[in-house]
C-alpha positions as CSV (number, residue, x, y, z in Angstrom):
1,X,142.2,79.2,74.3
2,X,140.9,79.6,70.8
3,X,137.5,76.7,70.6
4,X,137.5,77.1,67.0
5,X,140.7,76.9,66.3
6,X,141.4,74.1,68.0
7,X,138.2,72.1,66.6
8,X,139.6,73.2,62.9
9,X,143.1,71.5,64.0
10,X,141.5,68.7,65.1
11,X,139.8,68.0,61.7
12,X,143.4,68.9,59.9
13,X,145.0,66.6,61.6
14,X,142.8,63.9,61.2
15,X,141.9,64.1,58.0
16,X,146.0,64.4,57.0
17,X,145.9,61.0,58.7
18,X,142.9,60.2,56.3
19,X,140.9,59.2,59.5
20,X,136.8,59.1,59.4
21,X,135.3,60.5,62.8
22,X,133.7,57.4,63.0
23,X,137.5,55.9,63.0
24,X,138.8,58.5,65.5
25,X,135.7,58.3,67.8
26,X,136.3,54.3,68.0
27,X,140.0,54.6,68.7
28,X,138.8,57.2,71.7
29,X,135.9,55.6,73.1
30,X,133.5,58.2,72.3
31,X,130.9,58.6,69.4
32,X,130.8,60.1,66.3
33,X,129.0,62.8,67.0
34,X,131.4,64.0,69.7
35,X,134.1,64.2,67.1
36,X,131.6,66.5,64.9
37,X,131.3,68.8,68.2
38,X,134.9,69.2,68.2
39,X,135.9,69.6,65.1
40,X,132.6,72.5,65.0
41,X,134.0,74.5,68.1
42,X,130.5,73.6,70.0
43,X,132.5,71.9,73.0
44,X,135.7,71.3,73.7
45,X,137.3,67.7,75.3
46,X,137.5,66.8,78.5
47,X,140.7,67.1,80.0
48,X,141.0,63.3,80.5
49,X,140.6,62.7,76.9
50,X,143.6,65.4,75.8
51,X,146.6,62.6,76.0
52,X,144.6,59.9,73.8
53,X,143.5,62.6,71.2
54,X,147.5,63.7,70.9
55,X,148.4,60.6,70.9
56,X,146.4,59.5,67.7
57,X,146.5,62.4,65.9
58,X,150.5,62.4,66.6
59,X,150.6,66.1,68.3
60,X,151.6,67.0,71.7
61,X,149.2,68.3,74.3
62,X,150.8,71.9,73.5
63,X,149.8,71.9,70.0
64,X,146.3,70.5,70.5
65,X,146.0,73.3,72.8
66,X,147.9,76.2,70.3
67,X,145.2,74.7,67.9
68,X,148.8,74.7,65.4
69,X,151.6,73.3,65.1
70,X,154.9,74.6,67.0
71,X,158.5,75.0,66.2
72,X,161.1,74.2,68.9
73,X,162.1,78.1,68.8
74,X,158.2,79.2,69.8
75,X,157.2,75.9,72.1
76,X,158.2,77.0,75.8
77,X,156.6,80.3,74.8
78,X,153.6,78.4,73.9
79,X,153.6,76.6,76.3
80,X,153.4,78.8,79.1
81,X,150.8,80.9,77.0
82,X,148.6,77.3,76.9
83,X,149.1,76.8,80.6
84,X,147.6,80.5,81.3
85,X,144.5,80.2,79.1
86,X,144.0,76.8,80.9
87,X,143.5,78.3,84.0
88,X,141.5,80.6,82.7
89,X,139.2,78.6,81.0
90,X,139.3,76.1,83.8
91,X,138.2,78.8,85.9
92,X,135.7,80.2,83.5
93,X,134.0,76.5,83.8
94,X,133.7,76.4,87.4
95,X,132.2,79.7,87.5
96,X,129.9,78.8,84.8
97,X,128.7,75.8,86.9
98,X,128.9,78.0,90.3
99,X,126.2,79.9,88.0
100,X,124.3,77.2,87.0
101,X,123.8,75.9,90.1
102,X,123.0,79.2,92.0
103,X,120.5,79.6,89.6
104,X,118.8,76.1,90.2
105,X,119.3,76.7,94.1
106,X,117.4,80.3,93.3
107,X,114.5,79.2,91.2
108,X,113.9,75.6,93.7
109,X,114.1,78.3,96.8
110,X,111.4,80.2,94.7
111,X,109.3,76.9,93.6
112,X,109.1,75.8,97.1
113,X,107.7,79.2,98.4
114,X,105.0,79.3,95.4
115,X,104.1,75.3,96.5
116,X,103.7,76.1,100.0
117,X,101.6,79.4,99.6
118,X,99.7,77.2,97.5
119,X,99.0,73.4,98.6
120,X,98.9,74.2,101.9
121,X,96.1,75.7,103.9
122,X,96.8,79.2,105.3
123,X,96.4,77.7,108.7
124,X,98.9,75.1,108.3
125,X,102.2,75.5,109.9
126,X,103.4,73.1,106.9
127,X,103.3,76.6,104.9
128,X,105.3,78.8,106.7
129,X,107.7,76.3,107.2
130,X,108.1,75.5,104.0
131,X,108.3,79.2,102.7
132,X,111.1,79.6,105.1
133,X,112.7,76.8,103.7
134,X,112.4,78.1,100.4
135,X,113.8,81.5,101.4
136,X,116.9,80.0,103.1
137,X,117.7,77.4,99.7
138,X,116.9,80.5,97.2
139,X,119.5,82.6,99.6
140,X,122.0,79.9,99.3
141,X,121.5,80.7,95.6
142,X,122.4,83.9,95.8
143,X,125.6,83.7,98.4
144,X,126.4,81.6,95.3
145,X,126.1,84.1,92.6
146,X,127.2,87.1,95.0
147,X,131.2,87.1,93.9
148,X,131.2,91.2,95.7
149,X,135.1,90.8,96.6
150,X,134.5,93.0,99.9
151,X,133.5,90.6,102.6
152,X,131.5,92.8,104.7
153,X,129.5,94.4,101.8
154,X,128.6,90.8,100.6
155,X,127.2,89.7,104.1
156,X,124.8,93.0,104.0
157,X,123.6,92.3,100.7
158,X,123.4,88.8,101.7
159,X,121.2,89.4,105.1
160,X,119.4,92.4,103.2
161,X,118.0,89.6,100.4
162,X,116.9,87.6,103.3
163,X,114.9,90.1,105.7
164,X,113.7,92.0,102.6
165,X,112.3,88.2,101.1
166,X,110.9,87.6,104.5
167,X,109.1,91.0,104.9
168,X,107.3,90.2,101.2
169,X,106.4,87.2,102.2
170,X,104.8,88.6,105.0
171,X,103.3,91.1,103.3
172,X,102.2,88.3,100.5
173,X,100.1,86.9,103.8
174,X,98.6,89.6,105.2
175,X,97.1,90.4,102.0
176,X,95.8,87.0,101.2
177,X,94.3,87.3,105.1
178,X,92.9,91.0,104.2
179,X,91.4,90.3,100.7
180,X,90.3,86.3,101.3
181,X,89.6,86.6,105.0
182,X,91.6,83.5,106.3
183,X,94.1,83.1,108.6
184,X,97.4,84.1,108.6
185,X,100.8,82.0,107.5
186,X,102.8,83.2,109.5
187,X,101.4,83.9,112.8
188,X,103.8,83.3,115.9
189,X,101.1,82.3,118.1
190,X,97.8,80.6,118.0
191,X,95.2,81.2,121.1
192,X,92.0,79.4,121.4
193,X,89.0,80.2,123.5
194,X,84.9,79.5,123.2
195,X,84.1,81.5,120.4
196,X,87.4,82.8,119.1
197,X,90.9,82.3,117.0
198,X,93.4,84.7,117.8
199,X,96.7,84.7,115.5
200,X,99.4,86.8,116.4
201,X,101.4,87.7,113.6
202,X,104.2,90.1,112.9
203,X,102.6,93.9,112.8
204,X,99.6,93.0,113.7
205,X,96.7,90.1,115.1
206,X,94.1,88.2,113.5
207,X,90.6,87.4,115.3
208,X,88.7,84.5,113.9
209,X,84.9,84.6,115.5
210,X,82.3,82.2,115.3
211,X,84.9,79.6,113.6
212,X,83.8,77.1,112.1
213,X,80.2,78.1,111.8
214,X,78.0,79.4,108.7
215,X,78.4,82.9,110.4
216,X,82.8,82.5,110.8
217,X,84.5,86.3,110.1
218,X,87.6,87.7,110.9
219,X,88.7,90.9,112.2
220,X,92.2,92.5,110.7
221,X,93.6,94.4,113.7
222,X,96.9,96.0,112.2
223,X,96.8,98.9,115.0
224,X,96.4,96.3,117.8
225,X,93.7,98.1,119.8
226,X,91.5,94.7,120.4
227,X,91.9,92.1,123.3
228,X,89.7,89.3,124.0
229,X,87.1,91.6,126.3
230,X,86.6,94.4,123.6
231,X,86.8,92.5,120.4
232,X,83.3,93.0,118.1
233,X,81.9,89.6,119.1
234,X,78.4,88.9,117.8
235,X,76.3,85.7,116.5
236,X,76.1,86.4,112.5
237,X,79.0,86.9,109.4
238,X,79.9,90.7,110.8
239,X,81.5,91.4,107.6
240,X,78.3,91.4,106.2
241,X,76.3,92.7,108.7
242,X,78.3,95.3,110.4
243,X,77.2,99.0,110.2
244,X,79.5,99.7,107.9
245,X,78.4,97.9,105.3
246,X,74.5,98.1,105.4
247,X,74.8,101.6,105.5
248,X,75.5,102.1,102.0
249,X,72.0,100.7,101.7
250,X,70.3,103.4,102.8
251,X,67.1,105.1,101.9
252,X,64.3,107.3,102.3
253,X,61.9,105.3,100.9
254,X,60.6,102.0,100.0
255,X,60.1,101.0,96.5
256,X,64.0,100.3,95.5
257,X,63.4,96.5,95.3
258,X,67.5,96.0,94.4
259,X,68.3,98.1,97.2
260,X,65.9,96.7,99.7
261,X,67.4,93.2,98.4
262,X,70.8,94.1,98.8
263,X,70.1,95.3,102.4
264,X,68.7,92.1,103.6
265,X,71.2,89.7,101.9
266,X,73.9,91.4,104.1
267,X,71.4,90.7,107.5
268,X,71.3,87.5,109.4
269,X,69.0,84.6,108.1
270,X,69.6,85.5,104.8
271,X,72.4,82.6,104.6
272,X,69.0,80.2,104.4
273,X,67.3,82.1,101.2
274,X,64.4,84.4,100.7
275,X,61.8,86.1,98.9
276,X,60.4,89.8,99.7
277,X,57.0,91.5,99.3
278,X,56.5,95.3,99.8
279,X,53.0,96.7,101.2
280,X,53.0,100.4,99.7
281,X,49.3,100.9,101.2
282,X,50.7,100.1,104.4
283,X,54.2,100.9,104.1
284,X,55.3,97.3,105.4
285,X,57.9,94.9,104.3
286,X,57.3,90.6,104.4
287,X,60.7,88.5,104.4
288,X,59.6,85.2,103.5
289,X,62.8,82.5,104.7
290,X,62.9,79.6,103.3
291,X,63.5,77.9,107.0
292,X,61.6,76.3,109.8
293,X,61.9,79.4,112.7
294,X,62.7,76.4,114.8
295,X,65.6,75.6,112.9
296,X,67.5,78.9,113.9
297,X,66.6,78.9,117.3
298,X,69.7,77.9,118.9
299,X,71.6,80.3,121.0
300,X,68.7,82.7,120.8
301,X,69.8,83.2,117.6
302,X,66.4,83.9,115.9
303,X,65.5,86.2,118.2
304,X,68.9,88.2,118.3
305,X,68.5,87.8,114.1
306,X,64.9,89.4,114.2
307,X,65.9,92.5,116.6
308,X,69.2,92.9,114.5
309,X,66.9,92.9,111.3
310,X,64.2,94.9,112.4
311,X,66.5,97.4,114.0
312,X,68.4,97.7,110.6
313,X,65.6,98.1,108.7
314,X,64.2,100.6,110.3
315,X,66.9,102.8,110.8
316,X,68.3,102.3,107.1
317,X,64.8,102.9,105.5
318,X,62.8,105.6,106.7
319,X,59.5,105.2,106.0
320,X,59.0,101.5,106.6
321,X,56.0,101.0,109.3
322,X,56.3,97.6,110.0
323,X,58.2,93.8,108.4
324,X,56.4,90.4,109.1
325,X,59.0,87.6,109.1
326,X,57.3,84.8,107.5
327,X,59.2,81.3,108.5
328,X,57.4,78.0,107.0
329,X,55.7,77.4,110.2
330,X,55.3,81.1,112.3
331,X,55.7,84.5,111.5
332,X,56.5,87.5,113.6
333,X,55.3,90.8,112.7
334,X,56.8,94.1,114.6
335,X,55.8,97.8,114.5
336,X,58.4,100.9,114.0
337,X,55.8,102.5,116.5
338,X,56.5,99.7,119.1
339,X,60.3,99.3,118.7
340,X,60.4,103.4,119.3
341,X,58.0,103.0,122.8
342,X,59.8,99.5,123.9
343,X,63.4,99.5,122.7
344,X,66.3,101.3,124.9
345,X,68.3,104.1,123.1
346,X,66.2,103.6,119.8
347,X,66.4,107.2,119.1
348,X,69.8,107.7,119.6
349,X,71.1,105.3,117.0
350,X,71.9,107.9,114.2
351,X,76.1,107.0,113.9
352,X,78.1,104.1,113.4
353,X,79.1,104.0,117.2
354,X,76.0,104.3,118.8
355,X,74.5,101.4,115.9
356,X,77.2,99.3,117.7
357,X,76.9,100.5,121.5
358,X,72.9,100.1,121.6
359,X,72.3,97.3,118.8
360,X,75.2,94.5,117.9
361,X,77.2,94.8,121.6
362,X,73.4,94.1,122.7
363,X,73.1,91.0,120.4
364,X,75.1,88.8,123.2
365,X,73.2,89.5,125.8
366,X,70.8,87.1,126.5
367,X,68.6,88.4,129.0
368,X,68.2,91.8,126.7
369,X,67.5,89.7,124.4
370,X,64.6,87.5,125.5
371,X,63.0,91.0,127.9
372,X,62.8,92.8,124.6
373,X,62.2,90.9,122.0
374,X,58.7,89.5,123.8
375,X,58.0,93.0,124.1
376,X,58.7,94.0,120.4
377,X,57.2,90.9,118.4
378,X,54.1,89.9,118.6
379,X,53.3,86.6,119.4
380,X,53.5,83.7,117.2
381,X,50.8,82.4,115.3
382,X,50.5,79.6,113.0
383,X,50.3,80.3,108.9
């Protein structure tokens, strides 16, 4: 079926019955402008329009579709030739629309996944239902578009595009969890207990400690060596204070105020603000907080900050002799020479395992906490 030939017959005709397209498009219900599209191959008419068309421009159905007029000798060759290319074109259109609309389904599946990663917090289930609903819509897309004649071989690819969207999705969340610390979409279950989240999630679990608090962090455990009794639990943010990362902050010597800064923004209490002074003629350090020591005393959670801090400190910086902690109404000053003669297994904590055995496991005991830190500190006094 030749478009342009037929629009160019079109205009013949109507113009050997010296016919306006305004006059043709009122005799045929439509507007001028549909006549122009014609008669300029950009669209054809619809099928239910063919009869009044031929009728007006005095041609039969088989000529409008020749796009020419036809003898008697040529007309049931024509004929059937105009009945082929009908089909074909018919055909052509529904696969055009089949097209069309897979390609709507595909890119509303994709919109839908985008809006749910997006509006709704990691922790709602909203989100991972929604993804999945915008993984099944985008697949319907593409069973669609898939015209693969073998059946079996288009149900693989099929089921392939949906596992293979899942898994990305997947792995879309569990680097969102790793890189923004939050908790996962698509966890399968969700356990609560007193100081703990735990999300189970395909490949691998999420721990969410302290939630809700100043001091929340998660632990990633892709390998799945952690339960509740030997999960990392301890009062402050441990992805900032955890051995790991204060270590890069050591040195031999005081004197490196960016360093020394660095170190104590990554240990508890620095969450309410400070200043820092360093005594070279005595080799001390004073943390001034901008907090009431009252304030933080909750939980013990001064005194685990102070023995975490002071333990740090000393280890990561060698020649440091003593840190007074200056709060607006007390201050606490402790001696390297006193935490070496009081505290258990000081000596020992050289390694990232024994920091954690003898130090931060320690930090949730309460009756280490309150035996040694009397012994380390001395007592209060007024400023």
């Amino acid at each position: 079926m030749n478009q342009e030939k037929i629009g160019k017959f079109i205009s013949k005709c109507r113009k050997d019955l010296k016919m306006t397209q305004t006059e043709l498009a009122e005799k045929l219900g439509v507007s001028d402008k549909t006549i122009s599209n014609w008669e300029n191959a950009r669209c054809m008419p619809d099928l239910s329009i063919y009869k009044p068309l031929c009728d007006v421009l005095d041609i039969t159905i088989n000529e409008l579709m020749s796009g020419e007029k036809i003898n008697e000798e040529n007309y049931q060759e024509k004929l059937e030739e105009n009945i082929i290319d009908t089909i074909n074109y018919t055909t052509k259109i529904v696969l055009n629309k089949d097209k069309i609309i897979s390609e709507i389904l595909f890119v509303i599946g994709l919109a839908i996944i985008f809006i749910a990663f997006t509006i709704f917090p990691s922790e709602s289930s909203w989100g991972s239902i929604y993804s999945i609903i915008g993984v099944i819509i985008s697949l319907i897309g593409v069973i669609k578009f898939n015209k693969i004649k073998n059946n079996i071989l288009r149900i693989l690819l099929n089921i392939t595009y949906f596992i293979l969207t899942l898994l990305a999705l997947v792995i879309i969340d569990f680097t969102n969890v790793y890189l923004n610390n939050l908790p996962p979409r698509f966890s399968y279950l969700k356990e609560t207990g007193d100081k703990m989240i735990i999300y189970r999630a395909p490949f691998y679990n999420v721990y969410r400690i302290n939630y809700n608090t100043k001091n929340e962090y998660y632990i990633i455990d892709t390998k799945k060596e952690y339960n509740e009794d030997n999960i990392p639990i301890v009062p402050f943010n441990r992805n900032k204070t955890a051995y790991k990362n204060i270590i890069k902050y050591q040195n031999k010597y005081l004197g490196d105020n960016s360093n020394t800064g660095n170190l104590i923004s990554n240990l508890p209490l620095s969450e309410h603000g400070y200043v820092f002074e360093i005594d070279f003629t005595n080799l001390g350090l004073i943390i001034n907080y901008h907090v009431t020591d009252w304030y933080v005393k909750e939980n013990l959670y001064l005194e685990k900050a102070l023995i975490y801090n002071t333990i740090s400190i000393f280890h990561l910086i060698e020649n440091v002799d003593y840190i007074t902690y200056n709060f607006t109404a007390n201050s606490y000053k402790v001696t390297k020479d006193k935490v070496k003669e009081v505290y258990p297994n000081y000596n020992e904590i050289k390694k990232e395992e024994k920091f954690n055995t003898y130090v931060e496991k320690r930090m949730e005991d309460n009756y280490f906490i309150e035996k040694y830190f009397e012994k380390m500190f001395e007592e209060n006094k007024e400023q």
